[in-house]
N, CA, C and O atoms as a GROMACS GRO file, in nm:
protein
  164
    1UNK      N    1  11.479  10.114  12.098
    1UNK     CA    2  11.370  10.167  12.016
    1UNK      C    3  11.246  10.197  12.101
    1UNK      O    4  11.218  10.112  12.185
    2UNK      N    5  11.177  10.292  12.094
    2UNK     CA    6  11.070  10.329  12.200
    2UNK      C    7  10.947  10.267  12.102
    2UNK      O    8  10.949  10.264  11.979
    3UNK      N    9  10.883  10.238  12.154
    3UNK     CA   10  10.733  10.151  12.158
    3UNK      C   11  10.638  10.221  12.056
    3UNK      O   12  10.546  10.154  12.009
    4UNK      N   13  10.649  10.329  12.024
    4UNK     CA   14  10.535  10.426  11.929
    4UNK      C   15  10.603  10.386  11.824
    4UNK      O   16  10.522  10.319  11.759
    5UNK      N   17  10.731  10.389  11.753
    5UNK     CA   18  10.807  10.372  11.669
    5UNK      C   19  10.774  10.246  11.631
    5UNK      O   20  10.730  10.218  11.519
    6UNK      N   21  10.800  10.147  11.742
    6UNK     CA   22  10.792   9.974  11.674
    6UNK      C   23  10.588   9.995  11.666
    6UNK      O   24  10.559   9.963  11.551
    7UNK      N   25  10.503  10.020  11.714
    7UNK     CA   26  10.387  10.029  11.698
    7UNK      C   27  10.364  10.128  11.574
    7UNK      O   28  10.245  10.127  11.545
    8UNK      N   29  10.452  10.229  11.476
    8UNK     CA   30  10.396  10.271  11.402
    8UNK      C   31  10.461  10.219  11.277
    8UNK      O   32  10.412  10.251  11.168
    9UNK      N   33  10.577  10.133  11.284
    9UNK     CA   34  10.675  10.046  11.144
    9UNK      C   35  10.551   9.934  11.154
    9UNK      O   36  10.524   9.880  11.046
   10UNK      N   37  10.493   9.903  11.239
   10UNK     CA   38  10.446   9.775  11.279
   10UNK      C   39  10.284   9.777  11.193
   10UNK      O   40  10.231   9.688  11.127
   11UNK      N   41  10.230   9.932  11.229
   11UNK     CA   42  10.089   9.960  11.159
   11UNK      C   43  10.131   9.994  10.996
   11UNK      O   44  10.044   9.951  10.920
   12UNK      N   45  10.245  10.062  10.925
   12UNK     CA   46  10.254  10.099  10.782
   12UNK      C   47  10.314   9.963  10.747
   12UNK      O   48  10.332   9.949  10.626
   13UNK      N   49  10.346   9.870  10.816
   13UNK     CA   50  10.374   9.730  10.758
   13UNK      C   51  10.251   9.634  10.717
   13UNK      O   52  10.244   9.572  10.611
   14UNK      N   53  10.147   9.633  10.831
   14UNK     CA   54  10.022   9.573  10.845
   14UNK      C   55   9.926   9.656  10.683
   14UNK      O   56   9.867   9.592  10.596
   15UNK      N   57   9.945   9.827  10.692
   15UNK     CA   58   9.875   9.889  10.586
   15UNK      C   59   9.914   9.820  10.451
   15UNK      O   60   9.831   9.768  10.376
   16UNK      N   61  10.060   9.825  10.427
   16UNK     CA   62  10.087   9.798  10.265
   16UNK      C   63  10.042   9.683  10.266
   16UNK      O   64   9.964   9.661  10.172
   17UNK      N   65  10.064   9.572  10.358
   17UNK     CA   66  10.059   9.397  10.317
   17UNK      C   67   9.890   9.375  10.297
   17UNK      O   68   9.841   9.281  10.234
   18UNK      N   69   9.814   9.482  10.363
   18UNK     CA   70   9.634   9.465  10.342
   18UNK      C   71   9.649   9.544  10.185
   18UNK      O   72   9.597   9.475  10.097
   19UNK      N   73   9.704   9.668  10.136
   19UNK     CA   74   9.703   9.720  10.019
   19UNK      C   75   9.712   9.639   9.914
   19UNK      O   76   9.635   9.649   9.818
   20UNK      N   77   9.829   9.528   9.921
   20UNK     CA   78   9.894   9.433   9.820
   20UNK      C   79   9.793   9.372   9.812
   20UNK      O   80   9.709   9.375   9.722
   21UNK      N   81   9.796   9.290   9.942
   21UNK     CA   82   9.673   9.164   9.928
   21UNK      C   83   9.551   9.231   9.879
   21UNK      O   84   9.463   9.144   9.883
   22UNK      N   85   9.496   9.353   9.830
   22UNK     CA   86   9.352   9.414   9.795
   22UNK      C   87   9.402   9.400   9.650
   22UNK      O   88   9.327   9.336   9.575
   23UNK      N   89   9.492   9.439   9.608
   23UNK     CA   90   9.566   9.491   9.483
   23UNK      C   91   9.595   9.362   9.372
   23UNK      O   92   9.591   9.356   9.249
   24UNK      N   93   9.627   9.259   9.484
   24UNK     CA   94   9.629   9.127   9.387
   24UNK      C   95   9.498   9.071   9.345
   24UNK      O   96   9.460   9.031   9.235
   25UNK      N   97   9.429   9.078   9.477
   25UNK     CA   98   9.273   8.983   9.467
   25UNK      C   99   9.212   9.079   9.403
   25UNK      O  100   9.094   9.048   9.388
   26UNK      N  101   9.244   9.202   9.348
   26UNK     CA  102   9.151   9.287   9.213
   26UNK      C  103   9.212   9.243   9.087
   26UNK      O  104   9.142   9.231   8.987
   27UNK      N  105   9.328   9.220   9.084
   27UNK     CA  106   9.431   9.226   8.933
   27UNK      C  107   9.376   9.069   8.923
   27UNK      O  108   9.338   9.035   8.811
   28UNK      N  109   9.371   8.988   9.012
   28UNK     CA  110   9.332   8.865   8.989
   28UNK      C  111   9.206   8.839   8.929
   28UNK      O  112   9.208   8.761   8.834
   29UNK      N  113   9.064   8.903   8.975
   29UNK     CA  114   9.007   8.886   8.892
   29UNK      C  115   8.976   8.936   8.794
   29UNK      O  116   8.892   8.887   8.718
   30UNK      N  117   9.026   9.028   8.776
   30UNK     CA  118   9.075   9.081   8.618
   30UNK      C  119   9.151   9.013   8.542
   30UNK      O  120   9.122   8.991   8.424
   31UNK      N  121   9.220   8.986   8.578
   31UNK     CA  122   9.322   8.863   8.434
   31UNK      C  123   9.189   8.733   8.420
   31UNK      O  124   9.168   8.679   8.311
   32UNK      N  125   9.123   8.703   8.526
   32UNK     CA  126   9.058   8.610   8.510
   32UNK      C  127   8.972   8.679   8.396
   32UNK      O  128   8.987   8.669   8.274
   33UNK      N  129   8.877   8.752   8.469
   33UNK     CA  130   8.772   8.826   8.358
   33UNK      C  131   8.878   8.867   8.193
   33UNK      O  132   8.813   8.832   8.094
   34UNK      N  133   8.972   8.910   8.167
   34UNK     CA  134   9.035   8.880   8.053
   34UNK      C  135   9.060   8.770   7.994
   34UNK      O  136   9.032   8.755   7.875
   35UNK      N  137   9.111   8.685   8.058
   35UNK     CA  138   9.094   8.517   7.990
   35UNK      C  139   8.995   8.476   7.954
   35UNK      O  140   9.000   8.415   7.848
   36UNK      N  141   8.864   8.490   8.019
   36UNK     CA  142   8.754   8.454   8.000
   36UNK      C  143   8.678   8.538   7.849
   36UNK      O  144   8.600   8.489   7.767
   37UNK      N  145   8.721   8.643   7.852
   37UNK     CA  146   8.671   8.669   7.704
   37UNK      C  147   8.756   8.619   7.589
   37UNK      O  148   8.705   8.604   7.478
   38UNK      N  149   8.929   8.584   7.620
   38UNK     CA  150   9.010   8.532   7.515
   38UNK      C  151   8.989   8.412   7.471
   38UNK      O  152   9.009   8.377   7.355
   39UNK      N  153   8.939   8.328   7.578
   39UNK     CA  154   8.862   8.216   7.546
   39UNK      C  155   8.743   8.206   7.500
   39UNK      O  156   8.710   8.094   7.459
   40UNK      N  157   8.657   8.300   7.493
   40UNK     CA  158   8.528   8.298   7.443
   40UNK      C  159   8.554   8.331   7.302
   40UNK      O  160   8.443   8.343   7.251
   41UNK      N  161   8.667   8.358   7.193
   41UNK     CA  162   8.646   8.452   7.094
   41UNK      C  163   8.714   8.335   7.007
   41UNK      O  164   8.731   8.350   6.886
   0.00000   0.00000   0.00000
């Protein structure tokens, strides 16, 4: 395998796993901020 290849599986691997991890820690505090009004009512 030549080196640009493992350096570019290596950068769209690094991209999605920062995407997810952005994607959860938003949905996260959103379910929070939703609970928080289901409990208020």
């Amino acid at each position: 395998m030549d080196i640009t290849k493992l350096a570019l599986i290596f950068g769209m691997s690094l991209l999605i796993y920062c995407a997810f991890l952005f994607l959860g820690f938003f949905l996260k505090n959103k379910n929070l901020k939703a609970q928080n009004i289901k409990k208020d009512e």
